[in-house]
N, CA, C and O atoms as CSV, one atom per row, in Angstrom:
chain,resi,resn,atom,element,x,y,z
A,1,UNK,N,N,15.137,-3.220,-51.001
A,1,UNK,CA,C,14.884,-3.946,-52.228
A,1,UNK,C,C,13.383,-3.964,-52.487
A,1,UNK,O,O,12.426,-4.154,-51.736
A,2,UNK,N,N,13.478,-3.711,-53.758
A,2,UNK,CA,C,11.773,-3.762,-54.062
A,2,UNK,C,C,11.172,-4.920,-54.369
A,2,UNK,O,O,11.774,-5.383,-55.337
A,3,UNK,N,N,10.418,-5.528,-54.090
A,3,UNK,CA,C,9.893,-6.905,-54.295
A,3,UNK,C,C,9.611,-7.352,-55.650
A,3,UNK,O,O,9.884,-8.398,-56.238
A,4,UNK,N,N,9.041,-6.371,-55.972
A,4,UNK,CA,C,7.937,-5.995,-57.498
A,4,UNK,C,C,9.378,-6.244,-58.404
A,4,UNK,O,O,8.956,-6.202,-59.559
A,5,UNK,N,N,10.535,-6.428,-58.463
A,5,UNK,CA,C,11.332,-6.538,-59.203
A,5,UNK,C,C,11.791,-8.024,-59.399
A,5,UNK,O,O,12.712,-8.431,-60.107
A,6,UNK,N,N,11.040,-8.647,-58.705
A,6,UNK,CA,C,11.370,-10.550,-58.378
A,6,UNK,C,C,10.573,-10.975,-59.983
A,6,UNK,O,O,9.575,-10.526,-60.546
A,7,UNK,N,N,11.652,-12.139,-60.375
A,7,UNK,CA,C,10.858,-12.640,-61.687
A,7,UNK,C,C,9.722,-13.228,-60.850
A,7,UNK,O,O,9.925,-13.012,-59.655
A,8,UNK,N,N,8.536,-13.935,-61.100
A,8,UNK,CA,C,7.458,-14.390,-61.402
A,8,UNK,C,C,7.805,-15.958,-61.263
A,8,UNK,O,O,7.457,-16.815,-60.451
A,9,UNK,N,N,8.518,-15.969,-62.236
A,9,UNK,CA,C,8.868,-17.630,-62.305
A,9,UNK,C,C,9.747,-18.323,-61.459
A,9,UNK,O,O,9.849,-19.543,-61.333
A,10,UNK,N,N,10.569,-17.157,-60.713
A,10,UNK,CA,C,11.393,-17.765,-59.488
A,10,UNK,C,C,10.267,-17.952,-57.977
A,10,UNK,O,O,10.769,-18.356,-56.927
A,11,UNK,N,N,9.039,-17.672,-58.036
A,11,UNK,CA,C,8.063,-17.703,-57.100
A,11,UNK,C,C,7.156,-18.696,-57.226
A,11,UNK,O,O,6.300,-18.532,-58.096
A,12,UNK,N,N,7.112,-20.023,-56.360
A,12,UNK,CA,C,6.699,-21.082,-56.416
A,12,UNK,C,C,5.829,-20.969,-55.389
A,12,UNK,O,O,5.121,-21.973,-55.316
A,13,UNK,N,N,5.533,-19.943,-54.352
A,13,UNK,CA,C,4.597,-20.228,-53.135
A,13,UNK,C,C,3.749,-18.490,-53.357
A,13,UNK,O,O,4.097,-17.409,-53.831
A,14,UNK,N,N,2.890,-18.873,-52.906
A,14,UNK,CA,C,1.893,-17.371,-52.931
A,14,UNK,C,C,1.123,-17.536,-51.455
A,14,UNK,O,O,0.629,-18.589,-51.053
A,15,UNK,N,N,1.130,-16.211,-50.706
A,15,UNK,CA,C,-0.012,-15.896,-49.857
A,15,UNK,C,C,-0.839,-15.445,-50.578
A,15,UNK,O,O,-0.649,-14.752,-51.578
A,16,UNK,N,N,-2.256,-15.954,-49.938
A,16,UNK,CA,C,-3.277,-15.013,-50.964
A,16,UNK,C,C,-4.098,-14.657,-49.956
A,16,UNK,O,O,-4.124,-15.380,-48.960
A,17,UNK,N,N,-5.067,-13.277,-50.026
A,17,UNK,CA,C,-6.071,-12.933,-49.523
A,17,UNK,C,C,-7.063,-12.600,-51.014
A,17,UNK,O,O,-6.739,-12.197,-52.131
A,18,UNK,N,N,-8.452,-13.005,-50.378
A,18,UNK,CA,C,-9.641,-12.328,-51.056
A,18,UNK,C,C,-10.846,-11.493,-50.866
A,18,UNK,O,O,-11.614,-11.805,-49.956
A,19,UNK,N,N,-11.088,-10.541,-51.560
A,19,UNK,CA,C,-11.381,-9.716,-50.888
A,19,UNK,C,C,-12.684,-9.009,-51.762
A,19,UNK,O,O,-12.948,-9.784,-52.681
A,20,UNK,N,N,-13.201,-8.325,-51.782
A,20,UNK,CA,C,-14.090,-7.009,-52.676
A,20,UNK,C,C,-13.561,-5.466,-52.100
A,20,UNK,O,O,-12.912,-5.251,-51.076
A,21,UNK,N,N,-14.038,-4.524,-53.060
A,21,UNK,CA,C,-13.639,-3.306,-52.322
A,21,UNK,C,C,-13.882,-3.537,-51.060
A,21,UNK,O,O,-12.976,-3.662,-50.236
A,22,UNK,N,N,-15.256,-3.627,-50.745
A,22,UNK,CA,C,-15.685,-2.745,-49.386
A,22,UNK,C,C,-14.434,-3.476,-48.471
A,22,UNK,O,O,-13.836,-2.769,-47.659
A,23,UNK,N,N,-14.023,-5.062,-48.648
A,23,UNK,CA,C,-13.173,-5.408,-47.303
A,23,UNK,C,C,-11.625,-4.792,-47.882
A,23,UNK,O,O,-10.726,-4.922,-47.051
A,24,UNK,N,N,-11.178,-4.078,-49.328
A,24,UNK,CA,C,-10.006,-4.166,-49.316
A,24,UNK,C,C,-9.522,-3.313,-48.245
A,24,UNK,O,O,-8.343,-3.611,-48.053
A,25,UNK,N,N,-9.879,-2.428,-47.495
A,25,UNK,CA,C,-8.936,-1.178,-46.651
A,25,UNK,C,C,-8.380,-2.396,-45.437
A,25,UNK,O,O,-7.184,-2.148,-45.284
A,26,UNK,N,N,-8.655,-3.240,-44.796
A,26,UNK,CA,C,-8.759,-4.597,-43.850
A,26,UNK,C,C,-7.690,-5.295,-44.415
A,26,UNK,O,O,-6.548,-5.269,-43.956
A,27,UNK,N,N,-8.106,-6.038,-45.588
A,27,UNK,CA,C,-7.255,-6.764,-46.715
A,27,UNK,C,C,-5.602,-5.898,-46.556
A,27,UNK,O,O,-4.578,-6.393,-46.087
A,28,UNK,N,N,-5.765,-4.627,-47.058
A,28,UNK,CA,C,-4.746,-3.781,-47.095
A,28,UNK,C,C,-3.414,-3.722,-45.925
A,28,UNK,O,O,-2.227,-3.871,-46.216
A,29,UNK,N,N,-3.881,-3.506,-44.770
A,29,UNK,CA,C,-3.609,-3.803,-43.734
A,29,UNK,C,C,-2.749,-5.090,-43.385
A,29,UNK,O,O,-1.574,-5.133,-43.020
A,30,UNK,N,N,-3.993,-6.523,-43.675
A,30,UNK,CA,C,-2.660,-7.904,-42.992
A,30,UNK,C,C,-2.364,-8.409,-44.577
A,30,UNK,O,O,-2.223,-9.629,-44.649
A,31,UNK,N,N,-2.250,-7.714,-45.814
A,31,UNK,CA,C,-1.091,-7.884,-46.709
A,31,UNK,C,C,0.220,-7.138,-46.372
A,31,UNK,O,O,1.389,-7.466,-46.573
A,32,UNK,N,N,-0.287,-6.104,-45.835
A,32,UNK,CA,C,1.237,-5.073,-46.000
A,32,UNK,C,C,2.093,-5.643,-44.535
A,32,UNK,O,O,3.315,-5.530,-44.436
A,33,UNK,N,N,1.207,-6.276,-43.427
A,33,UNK,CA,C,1.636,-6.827,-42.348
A,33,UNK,C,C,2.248,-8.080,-42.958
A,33,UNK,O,O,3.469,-7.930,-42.982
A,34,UNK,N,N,2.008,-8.854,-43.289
A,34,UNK,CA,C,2.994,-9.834,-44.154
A,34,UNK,C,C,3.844,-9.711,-45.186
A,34,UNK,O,O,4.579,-10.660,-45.461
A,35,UNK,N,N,3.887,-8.513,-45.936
A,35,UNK,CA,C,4.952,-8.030,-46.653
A,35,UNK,C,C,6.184,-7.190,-45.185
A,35,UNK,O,O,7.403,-7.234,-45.352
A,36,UNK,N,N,5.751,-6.716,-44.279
A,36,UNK,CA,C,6.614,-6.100,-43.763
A,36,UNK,C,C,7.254,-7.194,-42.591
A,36,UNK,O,O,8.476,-7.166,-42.448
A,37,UNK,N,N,6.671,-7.895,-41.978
A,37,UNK,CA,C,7.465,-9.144,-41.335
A,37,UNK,C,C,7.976,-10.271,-42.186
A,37,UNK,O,O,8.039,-11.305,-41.521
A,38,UNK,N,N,8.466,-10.464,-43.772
A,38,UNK,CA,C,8.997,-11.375,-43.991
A,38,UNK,C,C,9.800,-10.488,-45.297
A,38,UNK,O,O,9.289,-10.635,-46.408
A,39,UNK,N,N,10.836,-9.725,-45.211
A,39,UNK,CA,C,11.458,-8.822,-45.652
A,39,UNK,C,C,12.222,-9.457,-46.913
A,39,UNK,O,O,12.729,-8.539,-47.558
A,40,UNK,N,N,12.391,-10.283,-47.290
A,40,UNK,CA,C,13.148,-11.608,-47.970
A,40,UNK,C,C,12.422,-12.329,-48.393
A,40,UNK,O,O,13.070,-13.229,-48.927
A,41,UNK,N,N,10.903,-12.573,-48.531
A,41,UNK,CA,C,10.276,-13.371,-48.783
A,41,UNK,C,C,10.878,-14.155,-50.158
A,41,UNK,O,O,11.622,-13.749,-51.050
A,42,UNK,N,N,10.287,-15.330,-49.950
A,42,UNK,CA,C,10.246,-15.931,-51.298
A,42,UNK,C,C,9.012,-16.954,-51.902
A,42,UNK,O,O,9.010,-18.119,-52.298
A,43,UNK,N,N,7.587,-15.513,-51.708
A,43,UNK,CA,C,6.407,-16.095,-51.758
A,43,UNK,C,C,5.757,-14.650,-52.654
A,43,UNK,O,O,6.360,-13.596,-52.452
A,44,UNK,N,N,4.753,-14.630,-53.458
A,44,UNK,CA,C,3.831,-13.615,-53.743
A,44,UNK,C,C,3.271,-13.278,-52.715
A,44,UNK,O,O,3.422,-13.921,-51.676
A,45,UNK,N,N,2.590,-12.315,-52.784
A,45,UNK,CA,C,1.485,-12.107,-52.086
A,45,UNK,C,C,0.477,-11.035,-52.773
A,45,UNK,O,O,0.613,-9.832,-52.996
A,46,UNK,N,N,-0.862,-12.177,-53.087
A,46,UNK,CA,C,-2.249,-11.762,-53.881
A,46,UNK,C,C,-2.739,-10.964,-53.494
A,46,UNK,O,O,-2.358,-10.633,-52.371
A,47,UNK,N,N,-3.356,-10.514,-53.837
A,47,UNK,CA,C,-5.041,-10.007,-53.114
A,47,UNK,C,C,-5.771,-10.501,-54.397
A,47,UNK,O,O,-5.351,-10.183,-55.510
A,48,UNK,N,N,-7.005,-11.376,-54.203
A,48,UNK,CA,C,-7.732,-12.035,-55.314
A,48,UNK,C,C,-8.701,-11.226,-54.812
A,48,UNK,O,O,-8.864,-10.952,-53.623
A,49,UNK,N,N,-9.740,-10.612,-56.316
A,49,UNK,CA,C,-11.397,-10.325,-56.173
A,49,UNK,C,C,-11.680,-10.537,-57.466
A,49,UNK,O,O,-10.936,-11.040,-58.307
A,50,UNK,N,N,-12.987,-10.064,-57.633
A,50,UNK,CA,C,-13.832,-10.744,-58.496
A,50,UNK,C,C,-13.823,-9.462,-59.577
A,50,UNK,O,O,-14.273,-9.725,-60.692
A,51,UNK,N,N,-13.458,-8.415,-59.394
A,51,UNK,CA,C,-13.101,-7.378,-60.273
A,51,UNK,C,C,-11.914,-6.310,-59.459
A,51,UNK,O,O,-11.649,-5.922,-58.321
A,52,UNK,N,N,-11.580,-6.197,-60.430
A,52,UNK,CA,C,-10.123,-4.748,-60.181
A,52,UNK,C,C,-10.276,-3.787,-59.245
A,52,UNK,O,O,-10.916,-2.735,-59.261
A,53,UNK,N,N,-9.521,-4.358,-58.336
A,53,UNK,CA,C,-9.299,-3.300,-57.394
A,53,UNK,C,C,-7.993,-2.612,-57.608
A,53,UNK,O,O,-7.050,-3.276,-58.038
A,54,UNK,N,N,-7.845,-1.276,-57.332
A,54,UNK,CA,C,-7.185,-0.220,-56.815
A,54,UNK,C,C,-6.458,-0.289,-55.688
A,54,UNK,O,O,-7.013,-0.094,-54.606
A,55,UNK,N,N,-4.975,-0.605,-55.775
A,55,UNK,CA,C,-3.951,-0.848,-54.499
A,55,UNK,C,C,-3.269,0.725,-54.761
A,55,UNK,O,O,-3.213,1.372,-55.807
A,56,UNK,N,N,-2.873,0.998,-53.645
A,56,UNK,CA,C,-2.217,1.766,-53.073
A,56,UNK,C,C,-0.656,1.686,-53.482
A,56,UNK,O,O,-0.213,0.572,-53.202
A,57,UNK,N,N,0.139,2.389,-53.962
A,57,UNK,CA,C,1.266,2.768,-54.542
A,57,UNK,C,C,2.272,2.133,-53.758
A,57,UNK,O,O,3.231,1.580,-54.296
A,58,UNK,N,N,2.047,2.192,-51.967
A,58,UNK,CA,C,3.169,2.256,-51.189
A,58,UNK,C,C,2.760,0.381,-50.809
A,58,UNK,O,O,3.337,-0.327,-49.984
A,59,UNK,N,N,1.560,-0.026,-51.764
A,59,UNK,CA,C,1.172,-1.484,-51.506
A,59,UNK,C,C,1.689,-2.522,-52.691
A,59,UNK,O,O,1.796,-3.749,-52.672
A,60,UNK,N,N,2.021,-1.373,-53.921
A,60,UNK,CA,C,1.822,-2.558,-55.239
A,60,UNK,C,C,4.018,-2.254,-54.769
A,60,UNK,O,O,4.697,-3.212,-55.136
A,61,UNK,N,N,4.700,-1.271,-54.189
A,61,UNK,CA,C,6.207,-1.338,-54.407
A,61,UNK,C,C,6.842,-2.273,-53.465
A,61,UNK,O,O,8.043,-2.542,-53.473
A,62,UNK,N,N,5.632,-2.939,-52.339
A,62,UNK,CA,C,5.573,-3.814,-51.735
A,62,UNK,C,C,5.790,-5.406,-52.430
A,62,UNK,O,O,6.143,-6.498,-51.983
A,63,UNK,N,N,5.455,-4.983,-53.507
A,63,UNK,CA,C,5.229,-6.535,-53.988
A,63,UNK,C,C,4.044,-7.457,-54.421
A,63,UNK,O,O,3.971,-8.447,-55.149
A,64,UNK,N,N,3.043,-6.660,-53.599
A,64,UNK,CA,C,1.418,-7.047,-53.871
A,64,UNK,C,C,0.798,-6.586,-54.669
A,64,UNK,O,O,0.733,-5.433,-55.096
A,65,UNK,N,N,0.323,-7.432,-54.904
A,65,UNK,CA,C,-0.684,-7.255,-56.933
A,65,UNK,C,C,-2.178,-7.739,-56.401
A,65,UNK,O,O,-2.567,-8.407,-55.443
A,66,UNK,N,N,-2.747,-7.134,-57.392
A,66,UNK,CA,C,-4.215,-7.850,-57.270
A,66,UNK,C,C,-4.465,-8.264,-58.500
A,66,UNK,O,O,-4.361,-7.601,-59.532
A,67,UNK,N,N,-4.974,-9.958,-58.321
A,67,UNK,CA,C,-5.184,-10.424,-58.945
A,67,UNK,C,C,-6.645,-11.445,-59.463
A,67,UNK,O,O,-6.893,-12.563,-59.013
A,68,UNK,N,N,-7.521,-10.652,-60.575
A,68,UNK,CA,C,-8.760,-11.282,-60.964
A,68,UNK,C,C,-9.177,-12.170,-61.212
A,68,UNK,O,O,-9.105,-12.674,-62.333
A,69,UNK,N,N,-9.905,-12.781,-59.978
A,69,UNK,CA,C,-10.074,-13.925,-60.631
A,69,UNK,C,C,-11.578,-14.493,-61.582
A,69,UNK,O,O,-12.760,-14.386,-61.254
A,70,UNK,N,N,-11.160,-14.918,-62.450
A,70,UNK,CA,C,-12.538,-15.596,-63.627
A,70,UNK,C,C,-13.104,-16.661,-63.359
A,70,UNK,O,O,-12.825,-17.702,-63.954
A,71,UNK,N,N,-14.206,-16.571,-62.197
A,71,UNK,CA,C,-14.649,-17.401,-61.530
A,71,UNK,C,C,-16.382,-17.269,-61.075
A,71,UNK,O,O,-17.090,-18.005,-60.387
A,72,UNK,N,N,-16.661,-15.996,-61.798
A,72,UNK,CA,C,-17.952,-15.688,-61.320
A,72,UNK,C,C,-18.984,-16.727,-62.306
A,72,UNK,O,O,-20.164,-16.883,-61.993
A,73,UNK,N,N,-18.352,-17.434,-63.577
A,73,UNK,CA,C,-19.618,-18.168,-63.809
A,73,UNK,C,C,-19.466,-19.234,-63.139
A,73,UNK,O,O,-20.196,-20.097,-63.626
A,74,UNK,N,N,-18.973,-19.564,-62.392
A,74,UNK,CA,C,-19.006,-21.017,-61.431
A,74,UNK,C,C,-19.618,-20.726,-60.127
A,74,UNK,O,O,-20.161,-21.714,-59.632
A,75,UNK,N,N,-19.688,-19.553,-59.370
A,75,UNK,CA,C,-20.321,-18.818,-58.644
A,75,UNK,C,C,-21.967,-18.686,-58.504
A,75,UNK,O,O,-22.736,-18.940,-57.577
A,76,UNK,N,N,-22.203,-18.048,-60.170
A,76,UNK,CA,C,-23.678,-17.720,-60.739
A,76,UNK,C,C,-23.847,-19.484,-61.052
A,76,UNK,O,O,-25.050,-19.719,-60.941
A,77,UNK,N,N,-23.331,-20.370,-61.286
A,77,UNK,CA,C,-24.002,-21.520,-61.879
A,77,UNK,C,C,-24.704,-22.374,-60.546
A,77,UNK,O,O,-25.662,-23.145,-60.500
A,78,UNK,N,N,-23.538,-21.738,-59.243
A,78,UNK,CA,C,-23.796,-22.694,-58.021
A,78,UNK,C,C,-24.872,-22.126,-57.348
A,78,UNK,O,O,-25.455,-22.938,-56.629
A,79,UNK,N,N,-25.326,-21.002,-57.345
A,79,UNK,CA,C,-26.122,-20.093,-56.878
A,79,UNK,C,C,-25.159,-19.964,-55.689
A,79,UNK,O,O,-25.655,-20.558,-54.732
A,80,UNK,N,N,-24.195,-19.519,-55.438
A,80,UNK,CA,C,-23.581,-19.852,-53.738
A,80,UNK,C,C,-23.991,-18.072,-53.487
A,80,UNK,O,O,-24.336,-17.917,-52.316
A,81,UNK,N,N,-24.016,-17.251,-53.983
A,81,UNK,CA,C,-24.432,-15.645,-53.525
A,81,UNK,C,C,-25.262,-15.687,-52.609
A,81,UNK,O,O,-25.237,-14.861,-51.696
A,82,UNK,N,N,-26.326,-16.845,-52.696
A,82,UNK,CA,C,-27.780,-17.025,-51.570
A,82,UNK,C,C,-27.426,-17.255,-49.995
A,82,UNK,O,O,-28.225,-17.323,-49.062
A,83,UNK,N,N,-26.085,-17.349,-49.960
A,83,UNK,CA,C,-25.721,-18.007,-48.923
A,83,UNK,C,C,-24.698,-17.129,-48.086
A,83,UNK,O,O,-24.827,-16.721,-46.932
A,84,UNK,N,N,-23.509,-16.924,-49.092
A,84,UNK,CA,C,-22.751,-15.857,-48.649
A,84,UNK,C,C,-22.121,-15.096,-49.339
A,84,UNK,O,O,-21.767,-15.745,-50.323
A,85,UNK,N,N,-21.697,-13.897,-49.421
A,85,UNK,CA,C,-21.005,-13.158,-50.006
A,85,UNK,C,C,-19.811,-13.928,-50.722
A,85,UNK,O,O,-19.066,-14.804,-50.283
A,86,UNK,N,N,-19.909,-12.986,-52.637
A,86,UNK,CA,C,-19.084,-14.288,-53.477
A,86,UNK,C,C,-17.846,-14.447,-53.339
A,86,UNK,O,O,-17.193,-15.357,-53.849
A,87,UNK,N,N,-17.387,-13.479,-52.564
A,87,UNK,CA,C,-16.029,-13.458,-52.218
A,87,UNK,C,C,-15.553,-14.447,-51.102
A,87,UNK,O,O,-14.379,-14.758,-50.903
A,88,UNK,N,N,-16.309,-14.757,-50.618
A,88,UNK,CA,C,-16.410,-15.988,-49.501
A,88,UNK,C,C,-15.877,-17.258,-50.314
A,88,UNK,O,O,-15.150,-18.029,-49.688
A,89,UNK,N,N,-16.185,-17.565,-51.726
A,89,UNK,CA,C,-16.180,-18.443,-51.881
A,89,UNK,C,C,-15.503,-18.435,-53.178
A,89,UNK,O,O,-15.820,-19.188,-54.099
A,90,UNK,N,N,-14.205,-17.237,-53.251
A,90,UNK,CA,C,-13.071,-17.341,-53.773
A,90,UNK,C,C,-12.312,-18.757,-53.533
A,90,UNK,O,O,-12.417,-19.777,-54.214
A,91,UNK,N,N,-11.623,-18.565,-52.529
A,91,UNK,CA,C,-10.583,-19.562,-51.671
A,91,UNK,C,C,-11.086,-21.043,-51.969
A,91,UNK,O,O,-10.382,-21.995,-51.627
A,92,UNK,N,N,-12.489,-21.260,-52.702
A,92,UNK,CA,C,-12.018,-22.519,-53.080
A,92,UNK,C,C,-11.740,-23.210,-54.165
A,92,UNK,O,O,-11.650,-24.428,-54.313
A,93,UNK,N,N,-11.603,-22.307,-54.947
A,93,UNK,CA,C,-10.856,-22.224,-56.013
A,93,UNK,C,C,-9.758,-21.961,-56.421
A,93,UNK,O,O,-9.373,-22.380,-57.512
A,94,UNK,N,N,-9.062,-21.256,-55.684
A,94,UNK,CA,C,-7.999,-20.674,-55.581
A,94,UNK,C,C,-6.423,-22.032,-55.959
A,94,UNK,O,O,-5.242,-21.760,-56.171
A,95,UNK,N,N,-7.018,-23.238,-55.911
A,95,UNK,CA,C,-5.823,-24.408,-55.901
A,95,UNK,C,C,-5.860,-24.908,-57.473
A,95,UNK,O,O,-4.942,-25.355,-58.161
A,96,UNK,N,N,-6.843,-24.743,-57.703
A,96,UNK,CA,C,-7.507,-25.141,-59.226
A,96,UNK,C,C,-6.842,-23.867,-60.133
A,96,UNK,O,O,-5.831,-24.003,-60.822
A,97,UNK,N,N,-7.499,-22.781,-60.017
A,97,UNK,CA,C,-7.062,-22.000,-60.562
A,97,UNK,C,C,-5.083,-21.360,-60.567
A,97,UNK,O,O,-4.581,-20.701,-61.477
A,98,UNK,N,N,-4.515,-21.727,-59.560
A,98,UNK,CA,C,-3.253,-21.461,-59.448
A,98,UNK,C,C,-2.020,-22.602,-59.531
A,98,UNK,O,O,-0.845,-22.630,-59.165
A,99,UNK,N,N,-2.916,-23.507,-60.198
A,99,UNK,CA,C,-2.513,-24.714,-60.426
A,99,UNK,C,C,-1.140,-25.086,-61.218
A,99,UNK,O,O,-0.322,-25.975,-60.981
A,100,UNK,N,N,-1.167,-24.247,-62.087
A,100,UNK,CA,C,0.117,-24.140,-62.758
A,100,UNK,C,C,0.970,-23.132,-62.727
A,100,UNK,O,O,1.943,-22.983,-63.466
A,101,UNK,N,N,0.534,-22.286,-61.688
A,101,UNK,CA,C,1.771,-21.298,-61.180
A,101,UNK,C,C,2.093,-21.128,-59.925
A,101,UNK,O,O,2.798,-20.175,-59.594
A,102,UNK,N,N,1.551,-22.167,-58.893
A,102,UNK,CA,C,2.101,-21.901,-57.608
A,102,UNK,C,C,2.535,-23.306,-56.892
A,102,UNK,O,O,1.728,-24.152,-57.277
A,103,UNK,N,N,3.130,-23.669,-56.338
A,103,UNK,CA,C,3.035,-25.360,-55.992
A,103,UNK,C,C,2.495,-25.518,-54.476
A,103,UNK,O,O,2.145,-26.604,-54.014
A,104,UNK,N,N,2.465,-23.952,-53.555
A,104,UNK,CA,C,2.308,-24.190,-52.817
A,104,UNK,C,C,1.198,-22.890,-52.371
A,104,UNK,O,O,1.700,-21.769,-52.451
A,105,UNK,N,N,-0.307,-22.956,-51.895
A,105,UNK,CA,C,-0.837,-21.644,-51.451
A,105,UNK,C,C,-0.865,-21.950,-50.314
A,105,UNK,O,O,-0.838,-23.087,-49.844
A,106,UNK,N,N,-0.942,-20.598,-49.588
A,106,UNK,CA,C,-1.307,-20.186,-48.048
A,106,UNK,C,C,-2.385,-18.926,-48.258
A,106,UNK,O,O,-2.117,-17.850,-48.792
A,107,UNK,N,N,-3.776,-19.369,-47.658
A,107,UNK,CA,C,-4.386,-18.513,-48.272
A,107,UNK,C,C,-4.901,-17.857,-46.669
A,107,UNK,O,O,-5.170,-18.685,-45.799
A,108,UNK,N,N,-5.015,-16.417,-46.351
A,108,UNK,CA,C,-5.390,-15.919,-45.063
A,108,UNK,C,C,-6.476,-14.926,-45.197
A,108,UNK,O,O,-6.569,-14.207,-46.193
A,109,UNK,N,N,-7.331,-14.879,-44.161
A,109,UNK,CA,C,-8.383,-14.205,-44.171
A,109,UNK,C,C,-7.928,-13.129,-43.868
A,109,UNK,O,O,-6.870,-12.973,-43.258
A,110,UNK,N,N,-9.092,-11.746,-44.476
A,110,UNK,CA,C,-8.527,-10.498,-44.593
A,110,UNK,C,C,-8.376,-10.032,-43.051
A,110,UNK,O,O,-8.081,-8.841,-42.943
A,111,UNK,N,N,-8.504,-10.656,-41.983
A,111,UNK,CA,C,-8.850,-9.787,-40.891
A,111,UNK,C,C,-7.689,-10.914,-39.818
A,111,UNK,O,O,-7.911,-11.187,-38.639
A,112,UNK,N,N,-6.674,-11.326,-40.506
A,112,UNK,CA,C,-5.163,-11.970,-39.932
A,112,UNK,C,C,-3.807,-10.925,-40.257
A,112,UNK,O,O,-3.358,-10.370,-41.260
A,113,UNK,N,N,-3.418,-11.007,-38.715
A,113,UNK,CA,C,-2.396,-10.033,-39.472
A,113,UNK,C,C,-1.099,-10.616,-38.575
A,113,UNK,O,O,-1.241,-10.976,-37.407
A,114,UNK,N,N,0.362,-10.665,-39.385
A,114,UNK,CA,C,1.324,-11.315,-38.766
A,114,UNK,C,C,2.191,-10.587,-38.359
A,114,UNK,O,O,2.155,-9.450,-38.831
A,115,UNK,N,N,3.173,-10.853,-37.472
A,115,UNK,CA,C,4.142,-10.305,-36.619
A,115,UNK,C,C,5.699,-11.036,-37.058
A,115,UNK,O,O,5.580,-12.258,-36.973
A,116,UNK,N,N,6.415,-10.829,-37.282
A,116,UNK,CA,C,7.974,-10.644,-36.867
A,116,UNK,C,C,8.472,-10.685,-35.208
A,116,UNK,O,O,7.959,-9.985,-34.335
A,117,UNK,N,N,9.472,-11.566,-35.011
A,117,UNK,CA,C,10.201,-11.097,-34.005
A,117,UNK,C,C,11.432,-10.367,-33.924
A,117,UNK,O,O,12.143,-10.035,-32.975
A,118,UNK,N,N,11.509,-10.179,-35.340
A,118,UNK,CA,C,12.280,-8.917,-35.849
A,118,UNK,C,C,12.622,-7.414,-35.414
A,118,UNK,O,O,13.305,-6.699,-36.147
């Protein structure tokens, strides 16, 4: 079953990772590891950056989308770039912004990857 065929609106929980190119190949990796140990899911699973990334064919029939988030003038207003990379400081936004389409996030760093005892 293909995931990518699930309405939208029957999905109340999302994993999310965030990422920029340079970390998506990492990113790539413990998304498709959590798409492949929970075969049934009944969660999204993101990849958030700050501009459009390019997923992999055998990643988007998975179920995983990438999704932009419009957050860089809150970013540029905080100066937070001085500190750490802006992608760092996706995830705290991520509750605000998904506020009316998710009730529940689980958000994992790109460099977690999960197992099945499957």
């Amino acid at each position: 079953m293909k995931t990518s065929r699930r309405t939208r609106q029957s999905l109340q929980n999302a994993v999310i990772f965030c990422t920029d190119q340079g970390g998506l190949p990492v990113t790539l990796f413990a998304a498709h590891s959590v798409a492949k140990s929970n075969k049934d899911r009944r969660f999204d699973i993101l990849i958030c950056s700050l501009t459009p990334l390019d997923l992999p064919t055998f990643i988007t029939e998975l179920g995983i989308r990438n999704h932009v988030l419009t957050v860089q003038d809150k970013i540029d207003a905080q100066s937070l770039k001085r500190v750490l990379p802006s992608t760092a400081y996706l995830r705290l936004w991520l509750p605000e912004y998904f506020a009316n389409q998710y009730s529940r996030i689980l958000y994992l760093d790109y460099d977690t990857v999960t197992q099945s005892s499957d």
